[in-house]
C-alpha positions in Angstrom: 8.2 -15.1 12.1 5.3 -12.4 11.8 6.5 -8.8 12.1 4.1 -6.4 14.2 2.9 -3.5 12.1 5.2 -1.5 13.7 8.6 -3.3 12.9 7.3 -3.0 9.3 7.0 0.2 9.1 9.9 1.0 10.8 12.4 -1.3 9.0 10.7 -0.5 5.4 11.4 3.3 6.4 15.5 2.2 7.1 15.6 0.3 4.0 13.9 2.9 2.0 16.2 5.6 2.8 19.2 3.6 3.1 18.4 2.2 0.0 18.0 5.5 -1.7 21.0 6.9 0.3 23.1 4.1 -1.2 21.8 5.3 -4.6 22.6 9.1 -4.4 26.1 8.3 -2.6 27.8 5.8 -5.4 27.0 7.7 -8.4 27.2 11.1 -7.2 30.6 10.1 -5.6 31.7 8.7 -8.7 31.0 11.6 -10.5 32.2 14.4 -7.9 35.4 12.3 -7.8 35.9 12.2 -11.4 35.7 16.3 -11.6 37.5 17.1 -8.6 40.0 15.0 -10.2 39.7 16.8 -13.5 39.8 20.2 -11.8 42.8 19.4 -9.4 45.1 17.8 -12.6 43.8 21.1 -14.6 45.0 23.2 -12.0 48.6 21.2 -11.3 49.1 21.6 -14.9 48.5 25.1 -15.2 51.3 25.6 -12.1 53.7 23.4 -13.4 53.5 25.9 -16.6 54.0 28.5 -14.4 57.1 27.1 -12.7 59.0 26.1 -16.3 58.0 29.9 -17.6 59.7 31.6 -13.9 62.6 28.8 -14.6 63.3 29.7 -18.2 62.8 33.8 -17.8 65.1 33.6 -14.5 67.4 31.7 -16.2 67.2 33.9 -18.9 67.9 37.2 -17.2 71.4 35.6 -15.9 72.2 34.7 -19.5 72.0 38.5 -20.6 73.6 39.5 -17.6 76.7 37.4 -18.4 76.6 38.3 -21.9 76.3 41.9 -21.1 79.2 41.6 -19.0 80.9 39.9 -21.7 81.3 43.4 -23.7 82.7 45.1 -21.3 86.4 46.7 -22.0 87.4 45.9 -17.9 87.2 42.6 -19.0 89.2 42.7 -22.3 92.0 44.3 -20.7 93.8 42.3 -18.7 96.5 44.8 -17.5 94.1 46.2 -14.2 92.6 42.5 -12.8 91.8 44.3 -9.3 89.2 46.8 -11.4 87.7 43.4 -13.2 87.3 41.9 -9.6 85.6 44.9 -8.6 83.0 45.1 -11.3 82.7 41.2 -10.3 82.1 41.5 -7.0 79.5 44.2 -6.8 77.4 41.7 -9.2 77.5 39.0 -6.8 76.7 41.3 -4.2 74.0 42.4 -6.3 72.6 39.0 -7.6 73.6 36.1 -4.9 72.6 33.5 -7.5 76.0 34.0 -8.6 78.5 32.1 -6.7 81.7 32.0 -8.7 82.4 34.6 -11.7 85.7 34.5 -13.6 87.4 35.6 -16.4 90.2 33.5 -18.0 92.7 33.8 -20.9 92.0 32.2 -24.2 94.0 29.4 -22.8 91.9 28.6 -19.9 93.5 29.9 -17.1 91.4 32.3 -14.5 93.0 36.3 -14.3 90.1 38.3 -12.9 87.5 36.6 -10.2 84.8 37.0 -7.8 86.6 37.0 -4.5 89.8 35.9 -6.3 88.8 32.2 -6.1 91.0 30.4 -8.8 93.0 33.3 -9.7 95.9 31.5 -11.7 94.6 28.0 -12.4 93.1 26.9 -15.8 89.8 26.0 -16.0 90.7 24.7 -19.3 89.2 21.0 -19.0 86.1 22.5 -17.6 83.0 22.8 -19.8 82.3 26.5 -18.9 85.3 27.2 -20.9 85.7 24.5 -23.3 82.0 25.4 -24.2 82.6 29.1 -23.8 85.7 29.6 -26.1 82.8 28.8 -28.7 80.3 31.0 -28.4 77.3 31.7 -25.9 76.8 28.5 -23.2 74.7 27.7 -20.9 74.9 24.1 -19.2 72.8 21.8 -17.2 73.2 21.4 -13.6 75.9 19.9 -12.0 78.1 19.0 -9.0 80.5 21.4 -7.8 84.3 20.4 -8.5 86.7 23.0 -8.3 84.8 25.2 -6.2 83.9 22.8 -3.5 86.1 23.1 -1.4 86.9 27.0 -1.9 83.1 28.6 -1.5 81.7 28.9 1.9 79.0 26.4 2.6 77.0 27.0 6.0 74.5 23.8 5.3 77.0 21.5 4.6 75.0 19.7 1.7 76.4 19.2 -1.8 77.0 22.1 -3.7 75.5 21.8 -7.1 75.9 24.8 -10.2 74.4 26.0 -13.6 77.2 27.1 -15.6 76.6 30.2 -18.2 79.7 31.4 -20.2 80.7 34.1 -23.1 83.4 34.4 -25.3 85.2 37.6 -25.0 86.2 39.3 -28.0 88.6 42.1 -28.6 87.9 44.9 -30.9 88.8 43.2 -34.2 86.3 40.3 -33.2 89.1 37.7 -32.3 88.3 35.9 -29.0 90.9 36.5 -25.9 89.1 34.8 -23.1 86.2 33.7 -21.6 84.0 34.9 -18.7 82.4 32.2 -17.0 80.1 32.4 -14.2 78.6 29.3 -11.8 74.9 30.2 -10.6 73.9 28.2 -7.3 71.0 25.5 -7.8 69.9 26.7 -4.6 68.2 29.9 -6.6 65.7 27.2 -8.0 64.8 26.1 -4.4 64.4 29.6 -3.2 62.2 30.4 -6.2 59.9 27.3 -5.9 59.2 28.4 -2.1 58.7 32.0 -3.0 55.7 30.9 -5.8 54.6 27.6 -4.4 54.5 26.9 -0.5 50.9 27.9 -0.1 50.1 26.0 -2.9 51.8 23.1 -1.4 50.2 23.9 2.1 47.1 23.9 0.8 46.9 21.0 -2.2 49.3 19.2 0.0 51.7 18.8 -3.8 55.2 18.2 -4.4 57.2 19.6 -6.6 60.0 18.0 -9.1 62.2 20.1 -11.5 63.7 16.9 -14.0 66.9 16.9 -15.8 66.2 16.4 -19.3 69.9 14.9 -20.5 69.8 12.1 -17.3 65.8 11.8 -16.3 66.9 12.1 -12.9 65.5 14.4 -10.4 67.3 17.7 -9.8 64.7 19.5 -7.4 62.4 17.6 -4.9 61.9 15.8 -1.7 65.8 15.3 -0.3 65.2 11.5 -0.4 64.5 11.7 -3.9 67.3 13.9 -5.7 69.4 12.8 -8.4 67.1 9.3 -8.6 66.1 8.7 -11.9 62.2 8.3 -12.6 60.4 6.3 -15.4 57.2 7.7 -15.3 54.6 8.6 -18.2 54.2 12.3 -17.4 58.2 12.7 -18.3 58.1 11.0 -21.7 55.1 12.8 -22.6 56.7 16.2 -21.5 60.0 15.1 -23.2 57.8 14.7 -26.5 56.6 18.7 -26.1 53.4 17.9 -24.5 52.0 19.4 -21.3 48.7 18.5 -19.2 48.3 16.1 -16.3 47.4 12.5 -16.0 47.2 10.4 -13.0 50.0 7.4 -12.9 51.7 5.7 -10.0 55.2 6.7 -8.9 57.7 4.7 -7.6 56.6 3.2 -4.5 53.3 2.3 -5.8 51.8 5.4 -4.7 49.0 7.1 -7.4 49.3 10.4 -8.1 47.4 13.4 -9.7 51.0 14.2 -11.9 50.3 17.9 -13.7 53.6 18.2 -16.5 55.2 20.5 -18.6 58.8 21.0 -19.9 60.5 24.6 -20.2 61.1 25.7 -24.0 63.3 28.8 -23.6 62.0 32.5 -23.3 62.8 34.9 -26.2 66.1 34.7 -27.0 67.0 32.1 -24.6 66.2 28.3 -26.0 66.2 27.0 -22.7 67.5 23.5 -20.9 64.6 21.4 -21.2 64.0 21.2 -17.2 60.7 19.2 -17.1 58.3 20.2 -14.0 56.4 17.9 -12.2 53.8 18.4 -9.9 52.4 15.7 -7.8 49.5 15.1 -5.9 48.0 11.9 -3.8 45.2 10.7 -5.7 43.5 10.2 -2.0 43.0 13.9 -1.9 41.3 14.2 -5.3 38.4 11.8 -3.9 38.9 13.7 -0.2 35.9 16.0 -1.3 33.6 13.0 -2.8 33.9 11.1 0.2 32.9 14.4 2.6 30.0 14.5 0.0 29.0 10.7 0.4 29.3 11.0 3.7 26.9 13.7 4.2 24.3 11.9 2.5 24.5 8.9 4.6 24.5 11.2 8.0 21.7 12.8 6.5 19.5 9.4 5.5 20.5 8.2 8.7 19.2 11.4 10.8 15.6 11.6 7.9 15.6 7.4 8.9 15.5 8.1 12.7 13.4 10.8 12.6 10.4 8.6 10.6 11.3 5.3 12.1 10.1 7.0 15.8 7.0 8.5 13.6 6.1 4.8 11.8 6.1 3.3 15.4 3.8 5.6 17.4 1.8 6.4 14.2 2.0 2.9 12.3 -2.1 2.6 11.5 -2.6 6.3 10.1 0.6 5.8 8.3 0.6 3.1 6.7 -0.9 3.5 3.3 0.6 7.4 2.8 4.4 5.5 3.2 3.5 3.1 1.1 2.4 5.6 -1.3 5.6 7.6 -0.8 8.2 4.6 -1.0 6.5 3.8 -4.5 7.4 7.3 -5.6 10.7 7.2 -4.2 11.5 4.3 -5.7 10.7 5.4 -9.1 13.0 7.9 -8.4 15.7 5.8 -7.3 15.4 4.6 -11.0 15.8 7.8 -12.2 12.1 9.3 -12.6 11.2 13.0 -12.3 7.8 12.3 -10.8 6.9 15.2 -7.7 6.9 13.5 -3.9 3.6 14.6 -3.2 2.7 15.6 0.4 -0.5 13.8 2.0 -2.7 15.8 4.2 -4.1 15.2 7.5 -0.8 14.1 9.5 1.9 16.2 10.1 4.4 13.9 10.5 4.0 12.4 7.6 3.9 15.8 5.7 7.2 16.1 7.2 8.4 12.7 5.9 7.2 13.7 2.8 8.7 17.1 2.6 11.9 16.0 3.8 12.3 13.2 0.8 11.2 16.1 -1.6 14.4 18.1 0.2 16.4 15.6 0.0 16.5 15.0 -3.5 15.8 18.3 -4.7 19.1 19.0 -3.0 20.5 16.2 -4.8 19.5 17.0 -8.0 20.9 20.7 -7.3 24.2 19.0 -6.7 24.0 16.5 -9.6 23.0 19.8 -11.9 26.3 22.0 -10.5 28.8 18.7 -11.3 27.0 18.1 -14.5 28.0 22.0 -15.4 31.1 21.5 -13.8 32.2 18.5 -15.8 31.4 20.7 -18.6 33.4 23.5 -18.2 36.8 23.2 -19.8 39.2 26.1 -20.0 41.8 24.4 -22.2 41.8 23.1 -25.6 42.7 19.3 -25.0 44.4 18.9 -28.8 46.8 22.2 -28.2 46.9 22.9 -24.9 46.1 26.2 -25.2 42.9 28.4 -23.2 40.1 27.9 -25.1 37.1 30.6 -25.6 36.1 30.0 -22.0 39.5 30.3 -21.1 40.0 33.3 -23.3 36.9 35.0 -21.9 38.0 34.4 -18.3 41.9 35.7 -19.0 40.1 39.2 -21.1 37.9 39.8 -17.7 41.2 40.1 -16.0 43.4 41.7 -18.4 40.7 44.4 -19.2 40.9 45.1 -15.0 45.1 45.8 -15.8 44.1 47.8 -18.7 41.2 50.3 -17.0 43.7 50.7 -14.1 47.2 51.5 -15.9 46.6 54.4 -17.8 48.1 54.2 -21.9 47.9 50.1 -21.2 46.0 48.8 -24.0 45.7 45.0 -25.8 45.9 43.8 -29.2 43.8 41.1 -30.9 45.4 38.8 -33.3 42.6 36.9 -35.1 45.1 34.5 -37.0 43.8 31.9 -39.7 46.0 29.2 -40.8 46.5 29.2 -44.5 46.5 25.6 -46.4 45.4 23.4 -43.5 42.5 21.8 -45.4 45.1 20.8 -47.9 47.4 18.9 -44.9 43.7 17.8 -43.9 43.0 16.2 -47.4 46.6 15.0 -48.2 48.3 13.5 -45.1 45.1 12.6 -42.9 43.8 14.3 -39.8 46.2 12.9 -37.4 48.7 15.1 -39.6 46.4 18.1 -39.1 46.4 17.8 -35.6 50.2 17.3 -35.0 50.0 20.4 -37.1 48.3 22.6 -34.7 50.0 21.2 -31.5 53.1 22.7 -33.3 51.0 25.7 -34.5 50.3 25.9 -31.0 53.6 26.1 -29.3 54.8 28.5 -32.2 52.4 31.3 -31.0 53.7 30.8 -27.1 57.4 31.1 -27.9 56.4 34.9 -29.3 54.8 35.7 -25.6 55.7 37.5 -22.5 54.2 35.5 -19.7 51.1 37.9 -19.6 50.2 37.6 -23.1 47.8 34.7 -24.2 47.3 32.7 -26.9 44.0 30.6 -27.8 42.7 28.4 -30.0 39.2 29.1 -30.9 38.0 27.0 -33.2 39.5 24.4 -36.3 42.4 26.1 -37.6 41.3 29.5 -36.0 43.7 31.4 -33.2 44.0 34.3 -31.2 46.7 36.1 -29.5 46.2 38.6 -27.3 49.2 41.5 -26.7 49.8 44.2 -24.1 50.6 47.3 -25.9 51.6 51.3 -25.1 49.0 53.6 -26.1 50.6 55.5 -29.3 52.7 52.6 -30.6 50.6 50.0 -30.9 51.5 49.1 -34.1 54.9 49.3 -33.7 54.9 46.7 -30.7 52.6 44.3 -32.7 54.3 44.1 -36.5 57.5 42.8 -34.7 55.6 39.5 -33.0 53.1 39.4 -36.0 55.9 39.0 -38.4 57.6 36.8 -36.2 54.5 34.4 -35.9 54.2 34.9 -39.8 57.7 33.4 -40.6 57.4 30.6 -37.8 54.2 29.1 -38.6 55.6 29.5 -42.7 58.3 26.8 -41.5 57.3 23.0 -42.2 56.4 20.5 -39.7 57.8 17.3 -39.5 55.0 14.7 -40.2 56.7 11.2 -39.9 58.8 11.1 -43.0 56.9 14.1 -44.7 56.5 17.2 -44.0 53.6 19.7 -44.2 54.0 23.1 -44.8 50.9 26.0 -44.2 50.9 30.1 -43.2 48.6 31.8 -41.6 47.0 35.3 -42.1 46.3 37.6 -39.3 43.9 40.5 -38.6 44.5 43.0 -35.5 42.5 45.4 -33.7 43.7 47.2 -30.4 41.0 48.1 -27.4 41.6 50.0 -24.3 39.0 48.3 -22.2 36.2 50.9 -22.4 34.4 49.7 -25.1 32.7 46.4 -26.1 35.1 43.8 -26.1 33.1 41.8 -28.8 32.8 44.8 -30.9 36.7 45.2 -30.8 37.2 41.3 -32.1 34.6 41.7 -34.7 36.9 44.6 -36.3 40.0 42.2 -36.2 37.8 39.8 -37.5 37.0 41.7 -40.3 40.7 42.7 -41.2 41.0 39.0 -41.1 38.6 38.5 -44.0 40.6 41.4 -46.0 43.5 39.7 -45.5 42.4 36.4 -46.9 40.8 37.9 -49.6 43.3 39.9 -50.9 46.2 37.8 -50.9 46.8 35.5 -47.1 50.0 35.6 -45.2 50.0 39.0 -43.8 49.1 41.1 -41.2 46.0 43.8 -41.6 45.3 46.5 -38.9 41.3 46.9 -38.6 40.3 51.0 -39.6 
């Protein structure tokens, strides 16, 4: 069959564009699919740190509560129970995490308590107390047993408890008794909605807190709780690592899965509750496929608009669209020749100009994911921000300082000492396993505004909030703490490696040049390592 002029025109227009549109779509897709996905685990892994540092610091708080408590003479004297009780009950008024607080006997059985619930019994067989009598307790999450039946419970679902307990000890240091208090679960609930329901809203996530004794799920969707989940992201989190990866749940659903596992805050070493934060994989490619199909609305409306122009204007068109499919084919197999516009018709100077739109607008795009793809705020070996990261936490910690007057930060350049010997002895593998634990050394010394970064090899910096006037005084405490942690040897297989570190410190107060400030702890770095390593030198 013998096409008309016109036909031609028109259909090699259709299949021109849609040809190029088919182009652009797929491997522009691909590759906004692949950073949105990138950005989004990034970003669940970054709130499922979040949640295990609110867990372990909340958790934290109620543990020096209840050893504070624990020194208190109402409670070692048990001749006036109804002024213990008081002192009780104004905490739980105070803190309703607290369902149940008692104090018992060194033989188990309950004198003093919240409410007077289990006033007389022994709690003896319990854990709280068998753990207690020992020394300083705090244990996993559980279902209620004595106190199921003798706490009010409007909901009517299954009451589950964290138990914290304290010795008590008389004068002479000999225990008498314990005081054991039962925090609700529900305080974990409550705290996930108060950080995370806009985040939820919005990402359309779900949130798991996992037990790390059973595996099984201790905060999620109702339909999930206490099941236990095999999944990747827990046994990575369970080794000590933290990131996101994308696996498929039970169900075989796939999911964007951002991990991390709580490690204790200060003083308080912490349960081990793993955080999960899920998200469909669907939604990662949501934006991709908006994207893809925006270009094929806009071939199909540039395809329309010349198809209409090839058949009224199909003999003075002819040869410039010839001309201008050749070029746009080369470009379709990635050229950088111009689209050049002919003169004389203004339709086709509209075809023309509107190819040259269309993939300057395109390359625009494929420019802003190619520098999207390469921005990275987190060291993939440690886990930790790395100088992007670091640059983007100063901008914002340098706004705290300039508007809290006597707020100031400290600069930690820390080198590690004897890492090219791990390096040359036990292999690189080694030296990498030894700055993961390097890593999670300097983050157990923070407060959950302070940073730590790796910036390069065996280089790290940690930055500090300190008061104007001591300084010093706040930074030799966590310096000599990082000193003696990092001294400790890392487990390498059946060997072990052992390194130090040496640290220079500056202090700036936001006004002047940040990069003058790290060049001065930079510089007290050097002294250090040149006149002896494994200290800490303040820069002049």
């Amino acid at each position: 069959m013998t096409w008309s002029l016109r036909r031609r025109v028109v259909v090699m227009i259709v299949l021109l564009i849609g040809l190029l549109a088919a182009v652009l779509s797929v491997s522009i897709g691909w590759r906004a699919a692949e950073d949105f996905k990138n950005q989004e685990g990034t970003a669940l892994a970054a709130t499922a740190y979040m949640m295990t540092s609110r867990l372990d610091q909340y958790m934290w708080g109620r543990t020096v509560e209840v050893r504070m408590l624990a020194e208190l003479n109402e409670f070692k004297d048990r001749r006036n129970p109804a002024a213990a009780e008081a002192l009780l009950n104004r905490l739980q008024m105070n803190i309703a995490a607290f369902s149940w607080i008692g104090v018992t006997d060194d033989k188990g059985t309950v004198w003093a308590a919240t409410n007077h619930i289990l006033v007389g019994q022994s709690i003896a067989a319990r854990p709280v107390f068998q753990e207690g009598i020992k020394g300083e307790f705090v244990g996993d999450v559980h279902d209620a047993v004595l106190l199921a039946k003798l706490l009010p419970n409007p909901s009517g679902e299954p009451m589950k408890f964290v138990d914290i307990s304290m010795p008590i000890k008389d004068n002479t240091g000999k225990t008498i008794g314990v005081l054991a208090a039962h925090l609700s679960w529900k305080w974990a609930e409550q705290l996930k909605q108060s950080m995370f329901q806009p985040m939820a809203e919005r990402r359309q996530g779900e949130i798991f807190i996992i037990s790390r004794q059973e595996g099984s799920v201790l905060l999620g969707p109702a339909e999930m709780l206490g099941q236990k989940l095999e999944l990747a992201s827990i046994k990575k989190a369970l080794q000590g690592q933290s990131g996101w990866l994308q696996e498929v749940w039970p169900g075989n659903a796939a999911y964007i899965t951002g991990f991390d596992i709580g490690e204790g805050y200060l003083d308080y070493k912490g349960l081990g509750w793993v955080v999960l934060i899920r998200q469909p994989i669907e939604l990662a490619h949501a934006a991709a496929n908006r994207l893809q199909q925006f270009i094929w609305l806009l071939a199909a409306f540039f395809a329309s608009l010349f198809a209409v122009a090839g058949w009224y204007f199909s003999d003075a068109i002819t040869k410039p669209i010839v001309k201008l499919a050749r070029t746009a084919d080369r470009l379709r197999f990635g050229g950088k020749e111009p689209i050049e516009t002919p003169k004389g018709i203004f339709e086709i100077e509209q075809l023309a100009d509107s190819l040259r739109e269309l993939v300057d607008s395109v390359s625009v795009y494929q420019g802003t994911v190619a520098k999207l793809e390469g921005i990275a705020y987190f060291d993939k070996l440690t886990g930790l921000p790395n100088r992007l990261g670091l640059d983007e936490y100063l901008t914002k910690a340098q706004a705290m300082v300039l508007r809290q007057e006597g707020l100031a930060l400290a600069f930690l350049f820390i080198d590690l000492d004897g890492f090219k010997a791990v390096n040359d002895s036990l292999g690189h593998a080694a030296g990498d396993q030894v700055l993961a634990e390097t890593a999670k050394r300097l983050k157990h010394n923070l407060r959950s505004e302070e940073l730590a970064a790796r910036i390069g090899g065996d280089e790290f910096i940690v930055v500090l909030f300190v008061h104007a006037g001591k300084e010093q005084s706040m930074v030799l405490p966590v310096a000599e703490r990082i000193l003696a942690q990092v001294a400790e040897p890392v487990a390498i297989g059946q060997q072990s490696a052992r390194i130090g570190c040496s640290i220079g410190c500056a202090f700036w107060d936001g006004s002047r040049e940040r990069e003058v400030v790290m060049r001065h702890a930079d510089e007290a770095l050097y002294r250090v390592k040149k006149s002896g390593k494994n200290r800490i030198e303040f820069a002049n």
